[in-house]
CHARMM internal coordinates of N, CA and C (Angstrom, degrees):
IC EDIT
DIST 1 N 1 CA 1.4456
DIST 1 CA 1 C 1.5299
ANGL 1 N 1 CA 1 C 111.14
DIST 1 C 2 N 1.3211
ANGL 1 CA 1 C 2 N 112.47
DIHE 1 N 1 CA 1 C 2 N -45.69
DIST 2 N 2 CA 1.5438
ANGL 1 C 2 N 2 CA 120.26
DIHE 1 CA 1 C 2 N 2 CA -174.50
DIST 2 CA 2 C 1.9296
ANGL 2 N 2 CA 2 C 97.00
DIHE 1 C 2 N 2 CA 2 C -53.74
DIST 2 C 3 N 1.3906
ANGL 2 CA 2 C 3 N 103.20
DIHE 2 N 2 CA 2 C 3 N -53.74
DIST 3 N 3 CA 1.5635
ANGL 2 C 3 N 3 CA 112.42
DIHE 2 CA 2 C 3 N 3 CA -162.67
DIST 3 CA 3 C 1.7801
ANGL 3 N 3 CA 3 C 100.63
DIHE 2 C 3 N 3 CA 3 C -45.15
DIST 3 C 4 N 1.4747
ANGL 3 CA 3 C 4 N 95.49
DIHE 3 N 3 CA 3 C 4 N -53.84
DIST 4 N 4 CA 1.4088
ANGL 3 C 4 N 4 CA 96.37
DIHE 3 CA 3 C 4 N 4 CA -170.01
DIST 4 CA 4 C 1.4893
ANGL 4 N 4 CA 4 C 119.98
DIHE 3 C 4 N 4 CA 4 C -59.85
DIST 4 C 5 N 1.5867
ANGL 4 CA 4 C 5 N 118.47
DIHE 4 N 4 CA 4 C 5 N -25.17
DIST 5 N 5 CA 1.3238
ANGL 4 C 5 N 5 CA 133.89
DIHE 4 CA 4 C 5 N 5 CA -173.49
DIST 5 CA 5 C 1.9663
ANGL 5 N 5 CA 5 C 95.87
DIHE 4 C 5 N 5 CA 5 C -65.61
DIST 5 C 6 N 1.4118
ANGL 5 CA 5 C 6 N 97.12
DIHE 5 N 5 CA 5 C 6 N -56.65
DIST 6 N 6 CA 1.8623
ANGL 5 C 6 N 6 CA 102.01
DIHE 5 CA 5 C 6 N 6 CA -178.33
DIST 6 CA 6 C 1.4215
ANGL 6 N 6 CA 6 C 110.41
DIHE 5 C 6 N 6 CA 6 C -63.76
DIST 6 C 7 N 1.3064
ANGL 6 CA 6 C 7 N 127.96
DIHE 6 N 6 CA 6 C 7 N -44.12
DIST 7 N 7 CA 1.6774
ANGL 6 C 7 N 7 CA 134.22
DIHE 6 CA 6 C 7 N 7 CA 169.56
DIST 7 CA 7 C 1.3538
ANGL 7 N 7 CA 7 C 110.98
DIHE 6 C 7 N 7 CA 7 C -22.53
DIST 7 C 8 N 1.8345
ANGL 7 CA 7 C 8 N 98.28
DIHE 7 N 7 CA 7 C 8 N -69.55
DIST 8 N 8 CA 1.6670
ANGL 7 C 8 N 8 CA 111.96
DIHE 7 CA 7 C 8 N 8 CA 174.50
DIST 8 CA 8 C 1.1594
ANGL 8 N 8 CA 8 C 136.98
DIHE 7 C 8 N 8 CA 8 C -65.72
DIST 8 C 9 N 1.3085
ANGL 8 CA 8 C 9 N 107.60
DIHE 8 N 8 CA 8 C 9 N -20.53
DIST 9 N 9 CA 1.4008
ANGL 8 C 9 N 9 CA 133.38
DIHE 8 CA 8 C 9 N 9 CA -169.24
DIST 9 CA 9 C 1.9282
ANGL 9 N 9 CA 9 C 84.49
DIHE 8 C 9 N 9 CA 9 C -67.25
DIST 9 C 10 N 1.3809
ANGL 9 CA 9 C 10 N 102.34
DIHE 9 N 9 CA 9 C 10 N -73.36
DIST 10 N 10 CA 1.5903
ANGL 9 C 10 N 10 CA 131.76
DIHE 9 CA 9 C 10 N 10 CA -171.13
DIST 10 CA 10 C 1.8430
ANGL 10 N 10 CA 10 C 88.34
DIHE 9 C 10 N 10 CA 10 C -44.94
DIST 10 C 11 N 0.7086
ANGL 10 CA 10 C 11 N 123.90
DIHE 10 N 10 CA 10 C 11 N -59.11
DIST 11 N 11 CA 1.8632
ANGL 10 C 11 N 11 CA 124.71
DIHE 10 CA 10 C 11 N 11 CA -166.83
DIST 11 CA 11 C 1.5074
ANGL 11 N 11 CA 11 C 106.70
DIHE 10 C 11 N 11 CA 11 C -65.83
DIST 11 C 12 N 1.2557
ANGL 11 CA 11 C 12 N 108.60
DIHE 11 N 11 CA 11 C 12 N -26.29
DIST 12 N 12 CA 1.9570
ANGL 11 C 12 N 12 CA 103.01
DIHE 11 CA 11 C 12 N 12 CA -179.35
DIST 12 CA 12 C 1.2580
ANGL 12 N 12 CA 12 C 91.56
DIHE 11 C 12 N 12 CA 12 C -90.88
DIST 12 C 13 N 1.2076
ANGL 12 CA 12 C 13 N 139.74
DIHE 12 N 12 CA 12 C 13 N -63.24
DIST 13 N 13 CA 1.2332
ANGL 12 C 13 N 13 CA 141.40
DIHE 12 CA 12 C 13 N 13 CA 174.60
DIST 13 CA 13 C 1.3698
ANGL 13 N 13 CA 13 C 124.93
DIHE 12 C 13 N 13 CA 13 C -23.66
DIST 13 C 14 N 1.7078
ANGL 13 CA 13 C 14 N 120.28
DIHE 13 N 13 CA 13 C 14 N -53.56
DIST 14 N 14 CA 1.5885
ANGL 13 C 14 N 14 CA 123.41
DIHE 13 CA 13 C 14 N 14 CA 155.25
DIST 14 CA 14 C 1.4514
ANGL 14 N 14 CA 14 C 105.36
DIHE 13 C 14 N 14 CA 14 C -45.88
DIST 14 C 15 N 1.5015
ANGL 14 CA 14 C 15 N 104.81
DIHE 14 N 14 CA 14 C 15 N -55.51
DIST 15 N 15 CA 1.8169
ANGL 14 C 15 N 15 CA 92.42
DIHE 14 CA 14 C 15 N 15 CA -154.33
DIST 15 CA 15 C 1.0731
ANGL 15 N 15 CA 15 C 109.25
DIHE 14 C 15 N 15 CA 15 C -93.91
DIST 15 C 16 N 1.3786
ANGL 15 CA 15 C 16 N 129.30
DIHE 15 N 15 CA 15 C 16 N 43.39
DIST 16 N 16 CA 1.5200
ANGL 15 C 16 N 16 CA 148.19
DIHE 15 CA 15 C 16 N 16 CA 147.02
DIST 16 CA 16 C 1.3174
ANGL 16 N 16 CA 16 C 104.86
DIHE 15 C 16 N 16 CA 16 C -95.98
DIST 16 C 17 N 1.6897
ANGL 16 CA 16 C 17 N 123.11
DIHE 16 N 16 CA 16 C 17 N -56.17
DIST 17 N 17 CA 1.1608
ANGL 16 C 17 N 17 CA 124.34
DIHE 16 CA 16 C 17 N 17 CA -176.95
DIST 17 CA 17 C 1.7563
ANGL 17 N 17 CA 17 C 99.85
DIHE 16 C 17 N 17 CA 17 C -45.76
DIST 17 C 18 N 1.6871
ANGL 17 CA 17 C 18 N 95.36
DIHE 17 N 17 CA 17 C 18 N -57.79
DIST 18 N 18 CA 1.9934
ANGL 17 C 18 N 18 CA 80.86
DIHE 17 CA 17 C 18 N 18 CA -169.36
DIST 18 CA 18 C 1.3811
ANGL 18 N 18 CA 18 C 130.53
DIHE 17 C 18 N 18 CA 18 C -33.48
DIST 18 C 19 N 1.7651
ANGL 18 CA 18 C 19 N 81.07
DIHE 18 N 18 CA 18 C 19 N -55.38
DIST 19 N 19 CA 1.6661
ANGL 18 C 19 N 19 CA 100.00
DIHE 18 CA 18 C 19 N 19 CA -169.70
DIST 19 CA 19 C 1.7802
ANGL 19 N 19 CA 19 C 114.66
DIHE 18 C 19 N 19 CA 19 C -33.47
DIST 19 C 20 N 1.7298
ANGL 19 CA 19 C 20 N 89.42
DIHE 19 N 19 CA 19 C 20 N -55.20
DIST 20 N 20 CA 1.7686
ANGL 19 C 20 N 20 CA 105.76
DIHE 19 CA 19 C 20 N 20 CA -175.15
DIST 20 CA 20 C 1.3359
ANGL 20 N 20 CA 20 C 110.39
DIHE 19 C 20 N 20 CA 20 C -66.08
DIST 20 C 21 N 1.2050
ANGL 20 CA 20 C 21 N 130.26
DIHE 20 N 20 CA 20 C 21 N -31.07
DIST 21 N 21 CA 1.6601
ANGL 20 C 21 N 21 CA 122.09
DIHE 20 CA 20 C 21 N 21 CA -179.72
DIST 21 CA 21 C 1.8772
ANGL 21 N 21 CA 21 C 87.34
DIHE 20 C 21 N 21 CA 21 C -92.96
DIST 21 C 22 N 1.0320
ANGL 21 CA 21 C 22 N 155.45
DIHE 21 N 21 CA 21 C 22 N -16.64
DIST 22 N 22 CA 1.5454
ANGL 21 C 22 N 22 CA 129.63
DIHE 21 CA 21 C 22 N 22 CA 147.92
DIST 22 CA 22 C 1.3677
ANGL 22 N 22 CA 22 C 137.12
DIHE 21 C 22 N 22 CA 22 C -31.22
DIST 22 C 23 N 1.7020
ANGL 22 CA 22 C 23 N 82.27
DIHE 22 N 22 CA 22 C 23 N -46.88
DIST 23 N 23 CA 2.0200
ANGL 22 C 23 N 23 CA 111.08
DIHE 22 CA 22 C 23 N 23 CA -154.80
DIST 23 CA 23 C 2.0051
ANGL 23 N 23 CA 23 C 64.40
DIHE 22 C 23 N 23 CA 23 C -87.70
DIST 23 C 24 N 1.0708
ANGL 23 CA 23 C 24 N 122.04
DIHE 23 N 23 CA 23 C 24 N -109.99
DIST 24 N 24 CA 1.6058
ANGL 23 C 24 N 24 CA 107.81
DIHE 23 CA 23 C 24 N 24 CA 179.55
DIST 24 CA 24 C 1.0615
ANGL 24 N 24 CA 24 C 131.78
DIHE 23 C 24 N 24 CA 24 C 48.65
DIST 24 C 25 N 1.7682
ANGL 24 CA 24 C 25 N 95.41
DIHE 24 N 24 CA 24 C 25 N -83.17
DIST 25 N 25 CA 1.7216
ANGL 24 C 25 N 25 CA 108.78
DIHE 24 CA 24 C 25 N 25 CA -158.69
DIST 25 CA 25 C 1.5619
ANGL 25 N 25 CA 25 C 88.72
DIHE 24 C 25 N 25 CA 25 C -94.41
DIST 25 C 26 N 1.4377
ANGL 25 CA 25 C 26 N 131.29
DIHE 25 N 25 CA 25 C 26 N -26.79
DIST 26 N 26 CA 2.0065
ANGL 25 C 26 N 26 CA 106.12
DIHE 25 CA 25 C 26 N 26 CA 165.63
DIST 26 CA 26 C 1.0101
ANGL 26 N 26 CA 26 C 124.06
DIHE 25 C 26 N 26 CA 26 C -86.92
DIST 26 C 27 N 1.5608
ANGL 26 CA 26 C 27 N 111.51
DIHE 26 N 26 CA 26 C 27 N 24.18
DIST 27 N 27 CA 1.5375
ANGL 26 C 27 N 27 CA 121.39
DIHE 26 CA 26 C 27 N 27 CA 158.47
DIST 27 CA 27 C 1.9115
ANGL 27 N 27 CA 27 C 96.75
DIHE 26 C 27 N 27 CA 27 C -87.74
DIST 27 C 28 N 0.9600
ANGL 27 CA 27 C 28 N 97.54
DIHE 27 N 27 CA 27 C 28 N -61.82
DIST 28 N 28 CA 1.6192
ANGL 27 C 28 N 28 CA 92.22
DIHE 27 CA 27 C 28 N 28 CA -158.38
DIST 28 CA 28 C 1.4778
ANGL 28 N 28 CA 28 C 113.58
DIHE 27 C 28 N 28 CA 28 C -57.84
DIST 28 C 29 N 1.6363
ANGL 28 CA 28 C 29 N 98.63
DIHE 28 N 28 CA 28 C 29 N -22.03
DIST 29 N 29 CA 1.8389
ANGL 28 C 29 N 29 CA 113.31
DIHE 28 CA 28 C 29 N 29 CA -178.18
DIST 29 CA 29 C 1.1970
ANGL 29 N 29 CA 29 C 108.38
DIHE 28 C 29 N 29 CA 29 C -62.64
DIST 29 C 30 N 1.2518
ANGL 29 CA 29 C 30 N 127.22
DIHE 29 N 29 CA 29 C 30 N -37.73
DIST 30 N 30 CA 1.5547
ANGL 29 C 30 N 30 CA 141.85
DIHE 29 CA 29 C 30 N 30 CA -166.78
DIST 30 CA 30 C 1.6136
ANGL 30 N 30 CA 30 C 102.78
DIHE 29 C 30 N 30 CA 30 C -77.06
DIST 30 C 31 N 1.3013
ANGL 30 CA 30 C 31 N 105.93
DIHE 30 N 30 CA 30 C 31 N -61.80
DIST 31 N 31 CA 1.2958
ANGL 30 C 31 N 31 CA 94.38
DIHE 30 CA 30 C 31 N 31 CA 167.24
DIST 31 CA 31 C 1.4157
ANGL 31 N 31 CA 31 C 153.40
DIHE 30 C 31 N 31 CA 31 C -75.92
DIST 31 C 32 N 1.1081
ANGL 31 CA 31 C 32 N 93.08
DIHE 31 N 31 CA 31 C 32 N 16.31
DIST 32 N 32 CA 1.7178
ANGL 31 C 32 N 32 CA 123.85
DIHE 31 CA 31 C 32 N 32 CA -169.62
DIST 32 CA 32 C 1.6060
ANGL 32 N 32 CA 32 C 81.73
DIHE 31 C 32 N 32 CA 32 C -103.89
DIST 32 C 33 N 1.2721
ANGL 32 CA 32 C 33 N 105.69
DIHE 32 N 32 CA 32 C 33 N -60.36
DIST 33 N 33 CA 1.5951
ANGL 32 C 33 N 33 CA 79.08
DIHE 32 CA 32 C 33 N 33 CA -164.35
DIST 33 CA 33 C 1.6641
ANGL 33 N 33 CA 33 C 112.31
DIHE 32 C 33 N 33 CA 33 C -66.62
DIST 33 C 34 N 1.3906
ANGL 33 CA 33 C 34 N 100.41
DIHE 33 N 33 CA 33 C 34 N -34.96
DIST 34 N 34 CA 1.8791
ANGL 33 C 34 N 34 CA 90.34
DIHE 33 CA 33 C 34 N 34 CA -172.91
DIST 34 CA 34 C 1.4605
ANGL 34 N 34 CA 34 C 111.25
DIHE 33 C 34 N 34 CA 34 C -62.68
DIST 34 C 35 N 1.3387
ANGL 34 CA 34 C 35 N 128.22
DIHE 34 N 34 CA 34 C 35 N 5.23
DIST 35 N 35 CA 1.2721
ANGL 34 C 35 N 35 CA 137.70
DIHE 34 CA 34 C 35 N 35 CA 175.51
DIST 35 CA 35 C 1.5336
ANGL 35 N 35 CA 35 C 114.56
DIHE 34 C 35 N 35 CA 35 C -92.04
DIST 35 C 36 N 1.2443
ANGL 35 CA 35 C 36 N 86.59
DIHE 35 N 35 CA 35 C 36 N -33.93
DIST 36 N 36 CA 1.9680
ANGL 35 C 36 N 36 CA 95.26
DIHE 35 CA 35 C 36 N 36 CA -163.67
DIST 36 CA 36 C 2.2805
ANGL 36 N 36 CA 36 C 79.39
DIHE 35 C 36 N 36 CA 36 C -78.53
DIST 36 C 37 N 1.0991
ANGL 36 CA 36 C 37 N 124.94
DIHE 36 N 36 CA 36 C 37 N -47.79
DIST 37 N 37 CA 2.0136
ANGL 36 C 37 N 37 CA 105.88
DIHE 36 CA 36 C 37 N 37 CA -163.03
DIST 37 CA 37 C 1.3828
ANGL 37 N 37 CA 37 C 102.29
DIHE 36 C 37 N 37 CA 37 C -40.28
DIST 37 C 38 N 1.6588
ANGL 37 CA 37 C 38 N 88.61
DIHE 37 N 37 CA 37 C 38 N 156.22
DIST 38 N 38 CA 1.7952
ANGL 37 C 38 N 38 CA 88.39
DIHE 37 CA 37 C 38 N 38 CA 175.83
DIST 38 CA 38 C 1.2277
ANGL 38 N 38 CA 38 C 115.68
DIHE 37 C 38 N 38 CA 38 C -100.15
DIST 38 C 39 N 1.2994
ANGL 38 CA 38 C 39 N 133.00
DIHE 38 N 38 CA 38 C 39 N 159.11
DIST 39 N 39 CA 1.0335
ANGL 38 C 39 N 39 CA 125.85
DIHE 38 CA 38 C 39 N 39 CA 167.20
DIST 39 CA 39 C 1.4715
ANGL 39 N 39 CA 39 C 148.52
DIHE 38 C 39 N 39 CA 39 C -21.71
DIST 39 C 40 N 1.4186
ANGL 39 CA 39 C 40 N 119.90
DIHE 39 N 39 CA 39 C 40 N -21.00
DIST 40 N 40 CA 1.1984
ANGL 39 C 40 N 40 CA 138.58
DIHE 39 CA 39 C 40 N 40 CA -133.40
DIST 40 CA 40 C 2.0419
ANGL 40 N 40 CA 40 C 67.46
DIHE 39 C 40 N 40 CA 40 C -137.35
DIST 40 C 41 N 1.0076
ANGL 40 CA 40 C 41 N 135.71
DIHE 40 N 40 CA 40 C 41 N 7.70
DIST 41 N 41 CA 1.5655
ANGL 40 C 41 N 41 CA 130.19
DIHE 40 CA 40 C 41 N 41 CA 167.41
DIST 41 CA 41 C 1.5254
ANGL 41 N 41 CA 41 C 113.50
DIHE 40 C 41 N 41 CA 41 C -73.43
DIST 41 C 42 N 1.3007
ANGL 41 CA 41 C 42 N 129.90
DIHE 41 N 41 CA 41 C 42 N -21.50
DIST 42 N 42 CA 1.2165
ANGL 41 C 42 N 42 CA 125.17
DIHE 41 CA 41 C 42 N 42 CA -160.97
DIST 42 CA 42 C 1.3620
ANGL 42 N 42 CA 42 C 104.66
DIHE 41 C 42 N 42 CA 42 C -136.55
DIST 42 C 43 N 1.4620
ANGL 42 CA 42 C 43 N 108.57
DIHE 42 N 42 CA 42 C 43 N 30.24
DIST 43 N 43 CA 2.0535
ANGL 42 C 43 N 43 CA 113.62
DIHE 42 CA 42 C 43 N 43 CA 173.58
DIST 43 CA 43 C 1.4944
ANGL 43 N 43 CA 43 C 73.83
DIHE 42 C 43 N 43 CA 43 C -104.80
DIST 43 C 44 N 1.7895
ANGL 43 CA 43 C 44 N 83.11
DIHE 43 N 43 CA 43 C 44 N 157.26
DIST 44 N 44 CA 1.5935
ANGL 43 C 44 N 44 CA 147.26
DIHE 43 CA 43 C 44 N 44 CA 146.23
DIST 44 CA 44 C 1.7221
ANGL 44 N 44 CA 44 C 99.61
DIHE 43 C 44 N 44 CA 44 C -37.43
DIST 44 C 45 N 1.2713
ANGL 44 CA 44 C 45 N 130.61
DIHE 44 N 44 CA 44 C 45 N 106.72
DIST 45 N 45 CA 1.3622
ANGL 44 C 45 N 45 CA 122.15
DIHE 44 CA 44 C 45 N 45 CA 160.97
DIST 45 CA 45 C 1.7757
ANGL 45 N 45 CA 45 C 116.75
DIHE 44 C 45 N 45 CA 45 C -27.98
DIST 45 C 46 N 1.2949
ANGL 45 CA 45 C 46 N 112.04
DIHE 45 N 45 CA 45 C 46 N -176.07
DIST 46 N 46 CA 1.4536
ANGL 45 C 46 N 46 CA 107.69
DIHE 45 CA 45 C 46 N 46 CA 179.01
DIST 46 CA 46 C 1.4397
ANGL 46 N 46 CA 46 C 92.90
DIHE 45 C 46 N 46 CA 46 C -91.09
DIST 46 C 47 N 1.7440
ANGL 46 CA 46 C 47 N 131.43
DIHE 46 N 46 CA 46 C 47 N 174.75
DIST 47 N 47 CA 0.8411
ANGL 46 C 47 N 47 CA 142.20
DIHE 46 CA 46 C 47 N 47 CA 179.70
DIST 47 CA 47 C 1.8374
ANGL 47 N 47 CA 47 C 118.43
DIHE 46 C 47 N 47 CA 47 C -93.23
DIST 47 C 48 N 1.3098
ANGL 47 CA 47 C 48 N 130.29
DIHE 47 N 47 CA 47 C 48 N 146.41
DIST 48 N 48 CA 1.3077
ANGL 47 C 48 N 48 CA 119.12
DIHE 47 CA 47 C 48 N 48 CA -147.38
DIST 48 CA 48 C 1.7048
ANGL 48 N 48 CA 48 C 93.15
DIHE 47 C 48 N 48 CA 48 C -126.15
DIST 48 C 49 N 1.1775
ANGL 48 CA 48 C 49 N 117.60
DIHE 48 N 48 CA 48 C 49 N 38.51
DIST 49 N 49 CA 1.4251
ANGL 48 C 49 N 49 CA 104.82
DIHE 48 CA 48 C 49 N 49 CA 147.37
DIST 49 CA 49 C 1.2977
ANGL 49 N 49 CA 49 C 162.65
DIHE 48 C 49 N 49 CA 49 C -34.06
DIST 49 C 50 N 1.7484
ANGL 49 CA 49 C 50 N 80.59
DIHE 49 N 49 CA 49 C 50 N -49.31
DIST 50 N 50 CA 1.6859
ANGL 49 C 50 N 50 CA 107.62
DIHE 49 CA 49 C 50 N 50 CA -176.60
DIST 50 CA 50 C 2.0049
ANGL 50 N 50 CA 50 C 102.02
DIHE 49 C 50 N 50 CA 50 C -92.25
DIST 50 C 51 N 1.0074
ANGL 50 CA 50 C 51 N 97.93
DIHE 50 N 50 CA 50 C 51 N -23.25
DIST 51 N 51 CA 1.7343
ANGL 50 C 51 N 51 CA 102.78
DIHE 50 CA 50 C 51 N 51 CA 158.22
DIST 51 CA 51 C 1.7678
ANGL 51 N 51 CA 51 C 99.67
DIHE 50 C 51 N 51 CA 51 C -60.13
DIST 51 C 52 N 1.2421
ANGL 51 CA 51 C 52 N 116.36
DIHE 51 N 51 CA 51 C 52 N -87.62
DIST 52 N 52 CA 1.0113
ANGL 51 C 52 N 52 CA 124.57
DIHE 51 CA 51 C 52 N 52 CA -166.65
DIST 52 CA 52 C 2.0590
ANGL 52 N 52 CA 52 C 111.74
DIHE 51 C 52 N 52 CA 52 C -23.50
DIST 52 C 53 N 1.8419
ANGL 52 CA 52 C 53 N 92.82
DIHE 52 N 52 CA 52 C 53 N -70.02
DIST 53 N 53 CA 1.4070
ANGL 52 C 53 N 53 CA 101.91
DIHE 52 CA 52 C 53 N 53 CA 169.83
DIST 53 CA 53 C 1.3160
ANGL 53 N 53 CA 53 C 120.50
DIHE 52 C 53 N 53 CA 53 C -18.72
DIST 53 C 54 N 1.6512
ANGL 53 CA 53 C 54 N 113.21
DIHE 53 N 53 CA 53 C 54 N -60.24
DIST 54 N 54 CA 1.3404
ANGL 53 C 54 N 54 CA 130.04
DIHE 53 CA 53 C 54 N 54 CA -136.05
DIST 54 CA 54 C 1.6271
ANGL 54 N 54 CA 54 C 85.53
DIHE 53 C 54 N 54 CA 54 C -81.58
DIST 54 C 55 N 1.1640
ANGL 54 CA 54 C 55 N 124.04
DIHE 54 N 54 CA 54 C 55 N -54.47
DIST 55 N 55 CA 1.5718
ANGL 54 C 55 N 55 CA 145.27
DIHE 54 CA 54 C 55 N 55 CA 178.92
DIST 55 CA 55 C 1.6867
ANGL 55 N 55 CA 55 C 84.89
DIHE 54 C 55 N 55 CA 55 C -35.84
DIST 55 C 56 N 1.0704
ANGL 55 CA 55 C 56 N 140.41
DIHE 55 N 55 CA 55 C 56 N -67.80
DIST 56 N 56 CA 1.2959
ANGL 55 C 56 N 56 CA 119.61
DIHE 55 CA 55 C 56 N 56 CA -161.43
DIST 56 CA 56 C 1.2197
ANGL 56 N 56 CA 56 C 123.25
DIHE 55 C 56 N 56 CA 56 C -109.21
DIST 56 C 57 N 1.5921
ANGL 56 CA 56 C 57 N 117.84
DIHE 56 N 56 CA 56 C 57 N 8.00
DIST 57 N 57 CA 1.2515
ANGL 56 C 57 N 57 CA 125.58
DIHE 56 CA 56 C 57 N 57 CA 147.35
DIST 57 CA 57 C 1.8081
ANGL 57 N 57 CA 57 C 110.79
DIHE 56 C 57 N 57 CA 57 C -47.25
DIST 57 C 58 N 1.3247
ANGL 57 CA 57 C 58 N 116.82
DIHE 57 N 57 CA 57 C 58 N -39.02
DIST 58 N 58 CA 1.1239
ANGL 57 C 58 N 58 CA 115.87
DIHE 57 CA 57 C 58 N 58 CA -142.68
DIST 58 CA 58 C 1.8812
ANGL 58 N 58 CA 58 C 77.64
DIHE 57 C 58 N 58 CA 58 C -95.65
DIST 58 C 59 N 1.2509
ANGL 58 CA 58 C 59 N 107.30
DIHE 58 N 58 CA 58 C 59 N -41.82
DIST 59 N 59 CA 1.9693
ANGL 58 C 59 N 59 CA 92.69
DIHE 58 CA 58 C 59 N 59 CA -171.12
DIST 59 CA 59 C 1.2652
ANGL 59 N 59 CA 59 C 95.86
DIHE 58 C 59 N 59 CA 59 C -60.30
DIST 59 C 60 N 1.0867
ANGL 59 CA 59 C 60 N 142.73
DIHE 59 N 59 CA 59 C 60 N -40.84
DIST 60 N 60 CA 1.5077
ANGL 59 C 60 N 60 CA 141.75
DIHE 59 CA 59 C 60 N 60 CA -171.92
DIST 60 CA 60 C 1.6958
ANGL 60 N 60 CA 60 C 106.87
DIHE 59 C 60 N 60 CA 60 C -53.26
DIST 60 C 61 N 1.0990
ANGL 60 CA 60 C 61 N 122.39
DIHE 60 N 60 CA 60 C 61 N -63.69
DIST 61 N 61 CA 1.2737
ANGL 60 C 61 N 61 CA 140.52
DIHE 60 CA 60 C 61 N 61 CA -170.84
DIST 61 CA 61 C 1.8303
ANGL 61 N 61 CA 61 C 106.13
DIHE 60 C 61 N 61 CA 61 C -62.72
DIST 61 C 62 N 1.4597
ANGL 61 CA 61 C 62 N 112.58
DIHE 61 N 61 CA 61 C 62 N -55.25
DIST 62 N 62 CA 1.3822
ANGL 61 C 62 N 62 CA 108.91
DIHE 61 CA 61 C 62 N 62 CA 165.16
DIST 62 CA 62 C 1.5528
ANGL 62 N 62 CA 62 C 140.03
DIHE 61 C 62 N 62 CA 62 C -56.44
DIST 62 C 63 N 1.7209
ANGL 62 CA 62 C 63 N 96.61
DIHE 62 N 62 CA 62 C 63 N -27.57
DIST 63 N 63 CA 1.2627
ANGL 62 C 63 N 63 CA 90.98
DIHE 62 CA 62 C 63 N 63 CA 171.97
DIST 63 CA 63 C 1.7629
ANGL 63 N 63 CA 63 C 122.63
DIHE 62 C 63 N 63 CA 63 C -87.42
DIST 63 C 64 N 1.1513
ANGL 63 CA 63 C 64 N 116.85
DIHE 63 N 63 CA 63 C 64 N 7.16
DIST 64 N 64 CA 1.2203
ANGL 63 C 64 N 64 CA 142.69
DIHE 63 CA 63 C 64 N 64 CA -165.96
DIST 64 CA 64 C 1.5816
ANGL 64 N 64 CA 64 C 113.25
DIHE 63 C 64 N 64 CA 64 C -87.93
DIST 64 C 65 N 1.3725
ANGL 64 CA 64 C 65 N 116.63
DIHE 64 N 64 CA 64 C 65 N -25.28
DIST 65 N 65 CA 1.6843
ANGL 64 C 65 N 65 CA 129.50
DIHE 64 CA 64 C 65 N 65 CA -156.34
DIST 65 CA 65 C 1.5267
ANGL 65 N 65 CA 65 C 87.90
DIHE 64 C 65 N 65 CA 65 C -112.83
END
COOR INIT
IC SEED 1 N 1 CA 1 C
IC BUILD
């Protein structure tokens, strides 16, 4: 009876340990990655003017021929 009491004892005890080195290592994962973005993660795209322009350079020019 005793054995079985220490057996279990020993088996919750690991799978607590797991749990906590799990919860752990997707702590450090998370922050590894929000460490690893580059800088250039949290700009404003470039601005699309010259898209725009170009877009009606070309209606201009097509309706012309």
């Amino acid at each position: 009876m005793i054995a079985t009491l220490e057996f279990t004892t020993l088996a919750m005890a690991t799978m607590f340990a797991v749990a906590a080195a799990a919860g752990l290592l997707w702590v450090c994962l998370q922050a590894a990655f929000l460490m690893m973005r580059p800088a250039t993660a949290r700009r404003i795209p470039g601005r699309t003017e010259l898209v725009r322009g170009t877009a009606q350079l070309a209606r201009v020019y097509s309706g012309s021929r």
